[in-house]
DOGURO-723931 format. One record per residue (C-alpha): x, y, z. Coordinates in steps of 0.05 Angstrom, whole numbers, plus 5000, padded with zeros to 4 digits. Example, Ala and Ser with C-alpha at 12.3 -4.5 7.8 and 13.67 -1.06 7.14 Angstrom:
2
<rec <5246; 4910; 5156>>
<rec <5273; 4979; 5143>>
***
This chain:
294
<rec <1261; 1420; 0822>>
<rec <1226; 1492; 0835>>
<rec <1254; 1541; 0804>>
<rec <1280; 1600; 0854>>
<rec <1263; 1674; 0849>>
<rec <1331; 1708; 0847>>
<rec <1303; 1760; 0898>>
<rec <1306; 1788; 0966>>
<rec <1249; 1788; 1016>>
<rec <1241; 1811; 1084>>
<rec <1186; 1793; 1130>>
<rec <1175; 1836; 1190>>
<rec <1139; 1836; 1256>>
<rec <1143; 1803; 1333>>
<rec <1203; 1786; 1368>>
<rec <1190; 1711; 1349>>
<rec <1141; 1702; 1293>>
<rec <1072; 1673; 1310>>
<rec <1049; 1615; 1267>>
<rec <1021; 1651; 1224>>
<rec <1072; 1683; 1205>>
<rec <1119; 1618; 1213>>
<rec <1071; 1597; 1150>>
<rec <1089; 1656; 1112>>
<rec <1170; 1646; 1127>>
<rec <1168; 1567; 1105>>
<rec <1124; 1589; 1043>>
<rec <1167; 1644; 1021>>
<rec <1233; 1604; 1020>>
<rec <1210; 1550; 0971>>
<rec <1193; 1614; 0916>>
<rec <1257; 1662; 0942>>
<rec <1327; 1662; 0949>>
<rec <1335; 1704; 0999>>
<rec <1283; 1710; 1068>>
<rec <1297; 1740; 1123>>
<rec <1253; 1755; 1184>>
<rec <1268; 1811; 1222>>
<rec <1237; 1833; 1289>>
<rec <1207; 1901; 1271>>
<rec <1238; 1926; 1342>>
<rec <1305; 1910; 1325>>
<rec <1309; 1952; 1260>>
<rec <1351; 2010; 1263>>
<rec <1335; 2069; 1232>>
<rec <1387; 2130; 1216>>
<rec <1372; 2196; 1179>>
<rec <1445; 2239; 1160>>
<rec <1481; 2224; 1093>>
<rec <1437; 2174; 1076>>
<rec <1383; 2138; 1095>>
<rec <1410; 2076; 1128>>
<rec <1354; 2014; 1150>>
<rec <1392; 1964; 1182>>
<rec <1385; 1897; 1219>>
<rec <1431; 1866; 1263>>
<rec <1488; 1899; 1212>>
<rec <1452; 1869; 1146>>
<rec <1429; 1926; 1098>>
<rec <1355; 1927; 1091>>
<rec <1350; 1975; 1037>>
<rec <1372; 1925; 0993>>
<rec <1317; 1881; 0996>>
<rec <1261; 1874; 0943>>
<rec <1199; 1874; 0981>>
<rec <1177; 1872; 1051>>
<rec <1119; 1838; 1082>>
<rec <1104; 1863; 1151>>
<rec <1064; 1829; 1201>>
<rec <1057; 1890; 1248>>
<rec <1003; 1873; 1303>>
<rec <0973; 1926; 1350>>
<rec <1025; 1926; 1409>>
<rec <1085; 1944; 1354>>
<rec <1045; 1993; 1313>>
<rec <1074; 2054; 1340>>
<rec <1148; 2035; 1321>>
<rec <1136; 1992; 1269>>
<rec <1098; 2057; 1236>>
<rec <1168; 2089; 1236>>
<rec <1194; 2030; 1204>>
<rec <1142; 2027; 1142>>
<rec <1144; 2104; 1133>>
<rec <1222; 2100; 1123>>
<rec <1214; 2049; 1068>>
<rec <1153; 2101; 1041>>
<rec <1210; 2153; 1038>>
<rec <1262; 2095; 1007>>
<rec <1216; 2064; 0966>>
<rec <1208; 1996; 0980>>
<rec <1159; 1952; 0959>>
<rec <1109; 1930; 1002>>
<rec <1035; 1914; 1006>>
<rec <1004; 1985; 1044>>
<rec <1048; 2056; 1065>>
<rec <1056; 2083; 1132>>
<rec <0984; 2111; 1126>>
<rec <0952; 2046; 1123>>
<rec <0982; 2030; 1192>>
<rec <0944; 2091; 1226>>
<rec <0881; 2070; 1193>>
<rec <0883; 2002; 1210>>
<rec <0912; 2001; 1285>>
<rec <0845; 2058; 1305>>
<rec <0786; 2033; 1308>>
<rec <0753; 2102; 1292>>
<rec <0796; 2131; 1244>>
<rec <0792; 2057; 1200>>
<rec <0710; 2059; 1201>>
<rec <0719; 2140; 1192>>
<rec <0765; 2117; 1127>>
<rec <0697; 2075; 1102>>
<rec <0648; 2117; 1109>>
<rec <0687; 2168; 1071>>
<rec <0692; 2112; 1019>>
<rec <0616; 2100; 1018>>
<rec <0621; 2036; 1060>>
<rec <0576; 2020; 1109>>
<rec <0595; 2019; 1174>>
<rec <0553; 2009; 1249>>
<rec <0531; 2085; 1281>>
<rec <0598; 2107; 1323>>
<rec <0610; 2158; 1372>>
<rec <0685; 2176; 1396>>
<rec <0683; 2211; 1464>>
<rec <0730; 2242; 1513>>
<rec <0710; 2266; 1571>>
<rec <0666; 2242; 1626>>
<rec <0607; 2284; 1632>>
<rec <0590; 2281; 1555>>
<rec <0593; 2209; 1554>>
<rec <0536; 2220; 1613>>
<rec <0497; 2266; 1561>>
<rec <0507; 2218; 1507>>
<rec <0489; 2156; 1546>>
<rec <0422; 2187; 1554>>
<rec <0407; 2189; 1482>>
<rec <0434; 2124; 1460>>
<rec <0391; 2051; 1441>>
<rec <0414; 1994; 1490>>
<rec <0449; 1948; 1489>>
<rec <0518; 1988; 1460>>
<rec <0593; 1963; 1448>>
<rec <0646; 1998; 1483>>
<rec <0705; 1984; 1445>>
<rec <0791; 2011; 1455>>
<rec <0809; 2049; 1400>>
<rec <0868; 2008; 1394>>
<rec <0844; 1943; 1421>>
<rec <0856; 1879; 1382>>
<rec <0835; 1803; 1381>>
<rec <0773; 1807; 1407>>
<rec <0808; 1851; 1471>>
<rec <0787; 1914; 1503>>
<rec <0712; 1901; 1465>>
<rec <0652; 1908; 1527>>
<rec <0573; 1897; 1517>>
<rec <0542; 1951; 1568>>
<rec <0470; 1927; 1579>>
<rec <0455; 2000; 1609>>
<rec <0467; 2065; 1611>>
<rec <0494; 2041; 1697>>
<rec <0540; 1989; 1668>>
<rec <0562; 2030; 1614>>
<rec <0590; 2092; 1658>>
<rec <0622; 2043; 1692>>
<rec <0665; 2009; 1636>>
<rec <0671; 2090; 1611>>
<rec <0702; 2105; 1684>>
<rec <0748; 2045; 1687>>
<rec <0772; 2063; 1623>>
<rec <0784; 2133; 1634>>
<rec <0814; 2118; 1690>>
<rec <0868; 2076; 1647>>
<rec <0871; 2135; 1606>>
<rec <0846; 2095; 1551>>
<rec <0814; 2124; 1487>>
<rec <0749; 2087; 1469>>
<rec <0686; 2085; 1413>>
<rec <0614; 2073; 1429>>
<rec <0588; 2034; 1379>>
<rec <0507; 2018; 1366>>
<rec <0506; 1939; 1381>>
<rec <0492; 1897; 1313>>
<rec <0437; 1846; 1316>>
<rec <0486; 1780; 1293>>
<rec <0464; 1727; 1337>>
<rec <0540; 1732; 1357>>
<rec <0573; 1722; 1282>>
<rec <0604; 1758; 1238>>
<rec <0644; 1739; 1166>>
<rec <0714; 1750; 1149>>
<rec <0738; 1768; 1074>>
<rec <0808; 1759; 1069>>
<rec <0830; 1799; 1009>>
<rec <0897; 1792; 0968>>
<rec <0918; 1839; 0914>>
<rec <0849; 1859; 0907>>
<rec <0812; 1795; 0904>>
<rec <0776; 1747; 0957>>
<rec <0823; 1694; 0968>>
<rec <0779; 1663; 1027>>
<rec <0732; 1675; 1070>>
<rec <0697; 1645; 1139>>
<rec <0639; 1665; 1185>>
<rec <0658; 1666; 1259>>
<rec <0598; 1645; 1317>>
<rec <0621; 1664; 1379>>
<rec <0623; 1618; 1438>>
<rec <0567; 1609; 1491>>
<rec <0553; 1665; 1540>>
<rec <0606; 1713; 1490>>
<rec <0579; 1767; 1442>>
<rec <0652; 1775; 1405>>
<rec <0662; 1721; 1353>>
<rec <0738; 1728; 1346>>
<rec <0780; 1665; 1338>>
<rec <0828; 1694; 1396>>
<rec <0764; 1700; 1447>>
<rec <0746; 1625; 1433>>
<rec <0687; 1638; 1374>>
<rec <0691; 1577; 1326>>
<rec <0695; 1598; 1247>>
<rec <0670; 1554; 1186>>
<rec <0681; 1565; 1105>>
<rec <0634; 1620; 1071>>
<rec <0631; 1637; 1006>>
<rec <0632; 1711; 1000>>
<rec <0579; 1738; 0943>>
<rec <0530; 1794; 0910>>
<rec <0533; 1854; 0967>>
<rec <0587; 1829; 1021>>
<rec <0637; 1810; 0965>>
<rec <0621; 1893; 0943>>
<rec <0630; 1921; 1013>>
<rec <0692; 1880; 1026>>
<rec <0733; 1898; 0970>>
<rec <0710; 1974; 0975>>
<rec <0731; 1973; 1041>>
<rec <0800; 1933; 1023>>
<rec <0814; 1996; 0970>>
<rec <0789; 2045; 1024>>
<rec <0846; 2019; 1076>>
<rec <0894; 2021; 1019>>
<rec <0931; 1950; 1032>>
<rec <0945; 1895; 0985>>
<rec <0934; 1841; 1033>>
<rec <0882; 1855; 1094>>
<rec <0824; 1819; 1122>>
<rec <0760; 1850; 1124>>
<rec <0702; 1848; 1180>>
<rec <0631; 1849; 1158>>
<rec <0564; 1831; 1204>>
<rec <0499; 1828; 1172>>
<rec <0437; 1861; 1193>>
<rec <0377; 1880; 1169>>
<rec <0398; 1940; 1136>>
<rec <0456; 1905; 1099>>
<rec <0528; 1884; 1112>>
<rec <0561; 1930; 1145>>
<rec <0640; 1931; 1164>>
<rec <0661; 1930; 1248>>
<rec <0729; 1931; 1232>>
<rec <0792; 1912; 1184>>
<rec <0852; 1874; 1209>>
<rec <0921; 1892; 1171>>
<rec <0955; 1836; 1200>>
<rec <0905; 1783; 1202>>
<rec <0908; 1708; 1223>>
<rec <0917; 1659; 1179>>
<rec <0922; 1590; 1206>>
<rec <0849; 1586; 1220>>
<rec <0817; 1611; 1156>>
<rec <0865; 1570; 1113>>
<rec <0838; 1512; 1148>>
<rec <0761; 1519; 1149>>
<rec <0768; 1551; 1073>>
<rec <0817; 1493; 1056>>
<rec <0860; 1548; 1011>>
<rec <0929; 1557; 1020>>
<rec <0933; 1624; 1027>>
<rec <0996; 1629; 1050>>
<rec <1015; 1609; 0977>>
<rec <0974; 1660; 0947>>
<rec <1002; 1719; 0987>>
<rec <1075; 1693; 0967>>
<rec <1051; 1691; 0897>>
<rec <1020; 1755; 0901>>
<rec <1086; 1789; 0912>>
<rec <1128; 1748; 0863>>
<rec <1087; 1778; 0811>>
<rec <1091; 1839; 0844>>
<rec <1172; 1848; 0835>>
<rec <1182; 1797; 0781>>
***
């Protein structure tokens, strides 16, 4: 019989957790006693007295550690929700910060390069007519990315300097904030670090599919195991202590002037890595915080 961790811990995120995070649930209640899951939407959230966190009338304060699994369309509230528990002190695997770093595209690779990692050439822009002015002085082809896209989404190849006013114009038309990014020589692949208390539990090179340039799982690239090494292993866990989360995947493509990191994902997938890396990583995250509040 396993013996049961007499302790309390709350998993956040979507309004019905993905599989992913279905993993995590069925994981966690064969090591605690008490799990709850808690869509990060429904929380309530009340400054007076005291601080008061609560779910569907259960106290949330008095739970030992959350795990979140905040994705990119809850990030807004579900900052709220991660700052309170900053200000309460609960344990959990990033703060509030780690939320803005991780859910803009700009400010995350701004976060590495102040951290020495190496990240692709990035401009942010505004307006119209100095993306015109910039366009003129750029290498083709170039990545036109949403700051806050996600999955794969809102990421466009412009060929040109035509087709990428265009994409600009559509956007800004949207009223959408967006990066130009210098395009990466990959052959369409990039590899995946996924990083647990500050070590490499797994890793996985994506290819992406025929006729795509993005090589996430969600836009239908197809992934195998890699063993991260030497350099990449470096750059990944730099850029894991740079985003200041206990638990985050890391995006690395190499080119010819070294790895360098496209992005890092705080709530990352893990059905498909755990399968090509044949790890249970869902294990190794529930272990991770055992130890952490044991």
């Amino acid at each position: 019989m396993i013996n049961m961790l007499e302790k309390k811990l709350l998993i956040i995120g979507a309004e019905k957790p993905g599989p992913s995070t279905e993993m995590l649930i069925k994981e966690a209640k064969e090591k605690f006693s008490n799990v709850l899951y808690a869509p990060v939407n429904q929380i309530v959230l009340k400054l007076g007295k005291d601080y008061v966190m609560n779910y569907n009338g259960i106290d949330l304060k008095d739970f030992d550690y959350c795990l979140p699994r905040i994705d990119a369309l809850r990030a807004q509230y579900g900052f709220h929700v991660i700052r309170f528990m900053d200000l309460i002190g609960m344990n959990k695997p990033y703060s509030a910060q780690a939320i803005l770093i991780a859910h803009n595209k700009f400010y995350s690779l701004e976060q590495m390069k102040k951290a020495d990692v190496p990240v692709p050439e990035t401009y942010m822009v505004t307006s119209k007519e100095t993306s015109k002015k910039l366009l003129d002085n750029v290498k083709y082809p170039v990545i036109i990315k949403l700051v806050d896209g996600f999955g794969g989404r809102g990421v466009m190849l412009a060929e040109d300097k035509e087709s990428a006013l265009s994409v600009i114009e559509t956007l800004k038309l949207m009223d959408r904030q967006i990066i130009i990014e210098e395009f990466l020589e990959s052959s369409g692949e990039d590899i995946r670090a996924f990083i647990v208390g500050g070590e490499i539990v797994a890793g996985m090179k994506r290819k992406a599919k025929k006729g795509d340039f993005r090589s996430n799982l969600f836009s239908g690239g197809k992934a195998s195991y890699y063993t991260i090494t030497g350099e990449l292993k470096d750059i990944a866990l730099r850029a894991a202590a740079a985003s200041n989360s206990d638990i985050i995947a890391i995006d690395m493509i190499e080119t010819k002037d070294g790895p360098k990191v496209i992005e890092i994902n705080l709530n990352p997938g893990i059905k498909g890595i755990q399968k090509v890396a044949h790890t249970n990583i869902t294990k190794r995250i529930i272990d991770f915080i055992a130890d952490e509040i044991a």
